[in-house]
Residue, then its C-alpha position, 0 to 999 in steps of 0.5 A: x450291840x443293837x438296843x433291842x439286844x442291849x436290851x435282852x442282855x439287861x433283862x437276862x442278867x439283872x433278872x429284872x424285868x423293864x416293865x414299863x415304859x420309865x423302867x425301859x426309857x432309863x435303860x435306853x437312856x444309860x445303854x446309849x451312854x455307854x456305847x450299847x458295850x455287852x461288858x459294861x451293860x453286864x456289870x451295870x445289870x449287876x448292880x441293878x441285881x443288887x438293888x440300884x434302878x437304872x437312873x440311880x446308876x447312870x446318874x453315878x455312871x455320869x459323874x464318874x465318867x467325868x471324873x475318869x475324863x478329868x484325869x486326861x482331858x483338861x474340860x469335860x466339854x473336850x469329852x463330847x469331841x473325842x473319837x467315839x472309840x475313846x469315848x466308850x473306853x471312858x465309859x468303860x473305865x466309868x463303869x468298871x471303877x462303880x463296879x469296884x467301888x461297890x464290891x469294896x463296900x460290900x465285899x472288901x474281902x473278895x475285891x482283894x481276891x479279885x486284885x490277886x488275879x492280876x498276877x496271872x498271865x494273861x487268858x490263862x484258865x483258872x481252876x480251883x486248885x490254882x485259886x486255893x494257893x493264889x488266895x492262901x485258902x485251904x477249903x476248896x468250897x470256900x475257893x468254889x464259892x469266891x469263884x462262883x461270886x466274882x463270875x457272876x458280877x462278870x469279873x470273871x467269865x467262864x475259861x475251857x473246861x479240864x478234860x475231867x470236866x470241872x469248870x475254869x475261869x478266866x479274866x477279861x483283858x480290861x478286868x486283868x488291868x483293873x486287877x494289877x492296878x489295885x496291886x500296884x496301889x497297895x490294896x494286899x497284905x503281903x506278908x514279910x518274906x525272906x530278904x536274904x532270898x529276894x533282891x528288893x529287900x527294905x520295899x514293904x510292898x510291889x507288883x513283884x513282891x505279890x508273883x514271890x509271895x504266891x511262889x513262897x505259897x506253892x514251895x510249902x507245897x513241894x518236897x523240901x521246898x524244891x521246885x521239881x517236886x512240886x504238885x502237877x496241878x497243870x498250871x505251876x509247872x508251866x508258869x513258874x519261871x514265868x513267876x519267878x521272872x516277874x517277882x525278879x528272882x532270876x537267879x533262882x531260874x538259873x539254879x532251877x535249870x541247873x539243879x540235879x536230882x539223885x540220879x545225876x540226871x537235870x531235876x527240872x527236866x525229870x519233873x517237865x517229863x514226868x507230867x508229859x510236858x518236856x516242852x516246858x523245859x525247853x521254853x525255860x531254858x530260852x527263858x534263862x538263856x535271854x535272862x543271862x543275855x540281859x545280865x552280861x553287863x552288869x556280869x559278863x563272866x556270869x553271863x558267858x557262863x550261864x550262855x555256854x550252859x544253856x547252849x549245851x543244854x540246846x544242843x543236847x536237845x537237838x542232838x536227841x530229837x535228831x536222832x530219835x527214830x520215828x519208829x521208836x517214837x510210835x512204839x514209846x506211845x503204843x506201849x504208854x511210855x509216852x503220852x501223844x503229846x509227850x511224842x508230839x512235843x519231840x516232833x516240835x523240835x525237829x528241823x528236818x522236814x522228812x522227819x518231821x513229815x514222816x513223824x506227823x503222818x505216823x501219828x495220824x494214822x496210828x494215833x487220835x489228835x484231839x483238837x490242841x494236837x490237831x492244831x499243833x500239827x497245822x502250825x508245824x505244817x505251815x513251816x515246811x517249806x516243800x510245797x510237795x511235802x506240805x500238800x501231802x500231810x495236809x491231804x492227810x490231816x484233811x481226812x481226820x474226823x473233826x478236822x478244822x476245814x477253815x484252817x486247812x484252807x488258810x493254808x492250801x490257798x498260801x500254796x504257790x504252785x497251782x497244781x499243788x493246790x488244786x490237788x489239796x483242794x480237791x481232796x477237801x472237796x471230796x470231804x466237803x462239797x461246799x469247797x468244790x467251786x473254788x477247787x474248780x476255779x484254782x484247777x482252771x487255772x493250772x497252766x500244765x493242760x495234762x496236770x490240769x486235766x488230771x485234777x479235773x478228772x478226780x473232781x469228776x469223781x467226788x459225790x454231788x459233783x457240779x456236771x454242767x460246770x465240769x462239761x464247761x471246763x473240757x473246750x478249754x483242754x486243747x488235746x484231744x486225748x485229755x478232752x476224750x478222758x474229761x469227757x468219758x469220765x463225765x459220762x459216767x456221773x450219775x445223773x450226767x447228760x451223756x448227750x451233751x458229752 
């Protein structure tokens, strides 16, 4: 940051304002130390809130920097002479490590809070719902609260809000470290769990301890204790073989993936559709096939079995995507058997580029994408490899209300044959003027003169299109017969020079 924005961002969260000139002079003073970061200004002016000035804290800030700097470096004096990237992350750690120690003498309670979040995966958004079982707190408001502190001492910051509406969390990268190393120094309590259930049995506390502890909580919540009938609280669902990895409890993946419900039918992948997210499955099921890759040492026979498994299970996937009719797939979503994002997690799977052309263009025109689809739909386009194919559905995604131009473009410049892309880009410009010069200049470009001549016709017809740079473009068409269509079409612009024509 500037110092005058550094300076603004001091005074709006300490809510303090620096009114005078010593109160200014110190603020400079620690801002310049700690390389004008926002997040290290955010946490200082926490602390300001709560009662330090300025120069109390940069003369802690100083001391505890050095300290930071010891652990690495074998003379402060070295400090000076670091690259000043290395020096702001010093400075940061500095200012992180004050940030906790003050939380310990006011808060213990809530720096533990703190601490369990490094068990989350990273940038994932946490809701009330989530915090309740990861702080084994059964009051919502009592959660609500302990959010609403941690966010406001910046060791949280505001994640994407549910479609319901209610507030998320996320936690920074560098807060995420903080938070796993306090776990990793012992700061929780873990209860004792069943040893016969977990292979670390005799270590009274570790990081994978923590992820199985947080998973005992969430199986009280489930229907006899099984993983398939648990709650959708739009988090557990997709992170729980992603827990059970971490805590190193794969067998209990292995189980999961093969466990059968009443109807003979896979348990895991009932509950996965169920919530409109058999995409889940299919991502565990790659989980489970890489775990039981890694066990072939230690259990070859286990191994190869789990693999012949999880083969099946791949291939009767692929076998049902390939033979899913577009037709049905589009009626399931009409009548609400599906949701948009159920069909769509079936058109991720597909291999063949005409379905998966077909399946995109028919949920474009019978469906809305909301912006997650949208950019799902982008991603898949991007690996088909017909040039043709791929222009046509992006000259249909560029029509849809709220479609994201940038991203389109990214794509449509990547496209190798010129006209290909000279026609994709004059679709967006018809949507969007400000991509009519560089649709110009790839159609220029084009080296058939008749394709070439095509394009620059239908440019001639999109609204505020340039006249005098069109006019430009027509000497260039040696035949005459494509030059006389360029030219009648540029006659017919409002406000063209039919003189100059």
């Amino acid at each position: 940051m500037s110092e005058d924005e550094a300076v603004d961002l001091a005074q709006q969260k300490s809510e303090l304002p620096l009114n005078n000139n010593a109160q200014i002079t110190d603020f400079k003073a620690f801002a310049k130390a700690v390389g004008y970061l926002p997040l290290a200004i955010d946490l200082a002016a926490n602390q300001v809130r709560d009662g330090l000035s300025w120069s109390d804290l940069q003369l802690e800030f100083e001391a505890e920097r050095q300290a930071v700097a010891l652990e690495i470096l074998d003379s402060f004096e070295e400090f000076e002479y670091l690259p000043l990237e290395e020096q702001r992350r010093y400075s940061l750690q500095a200012c992180f490590n004050l940030s906790l120690l003050r939380l310990k003498e006011k808060k213990p309670k809530l720096l533990k809070q703190f601490a369990w979040l490094g068990i989350l995966p990273e940038d994932v958004n946490l809701t009330i719902s989530v915090a309740k079982v990861l702080w084994d707190i059964r009051k919502p408001i009592i959660v609500k609260r302990a959010l609403i502190d941690l966010r406001q001492r910046s060791f949280l910051t505001d994640g994407v809000a549910t479609i319901e509406g209610e507030s998320t969390y996320r936690v920074h990268d560098l807060m995420h470290d903080l938070a796993r190393n306090l776990i990793e120094d012992g700061i929780l309590e873990l209860r004792n769990l069943d040893s016969s259930r977990k292979s670390l049995q005799g270590i009274t506390y570790s990081f994978p301890l923590a992820h199985c502890e947080f998973l005992e909580r969430y199986q009280e919540l489930a229907t006899d204790g099984s993983w398939y009938s648990l709650p959708n609280d739009g988090y557990i669902h997709r992170y729980l073989t992603w827990h059970l990895e971490q805590g190193e409890w794969t067998e209990e993946i292995h189980s999961l993936l093969q466990r059968e419900d009443s109807k003979g039918r896979n348990a895991w992948f009932e509950a996965c559709e169920k919530i409109g997210q058999p995409a889940i499955f299919i991502e565990d099921v790659a989980r489970g096939w890489r775990l039981a890759e890694k066990l072939y040492k230690q259990d070859k026979a286990r191994a190869i079995g789990l693999q012949a498994r999880y083969a099946l299970i791949t291939a009767t996937l692929n076998s049902l995507v390939g033979n899913l009719p577009i037709g049905m797939m589009t009626e399931c979503v009409k009548h609400n058997y599906w949701s948009v994002e159920q069909a769509w997690t079936y058109v991720e799977q597909m291999q063949d580029e005409t379905k998966i052309v077909g399946a995109i263009r028919t949920l474009i025109h019978h469906f809305h994408l909301s912006k997650t689809l949208f950019q799902s739909a982008v991603d898949k386009v991007c690996e088909i490899q017909d040039e043709y194919r791929q222009a046509s559905v992006l000259k249909e995604l560029a029509t849809l209300d709220g479609a994201d131009f940038d991203k389109l473009l990214s794509i449509v410049r990547k496209i190798q044959d010129e006209s290909k892309r000279a026609s994709v880009l004059s679709e967006l410009a018809k949507l969007n003027r400000d991509y009519f010069d560089e649709a110009l200049s790839v159609t220029r470009e084009i080296q058939d003169e008749s394709r070439r001549a095509f394009v620059l016709t239908e440019l001639a017809t999109l609204d505020g299109a340039d006249f005098d740079k069109l006019l430009s473009t027509t000497p260039e068409l040696q035949s005459e017969s494509n030059r006389a269509d360029m030219l009648s079409e540029l006659v017919t612009l409002d406000g063209a020079d039919s003189t100059n024509c």
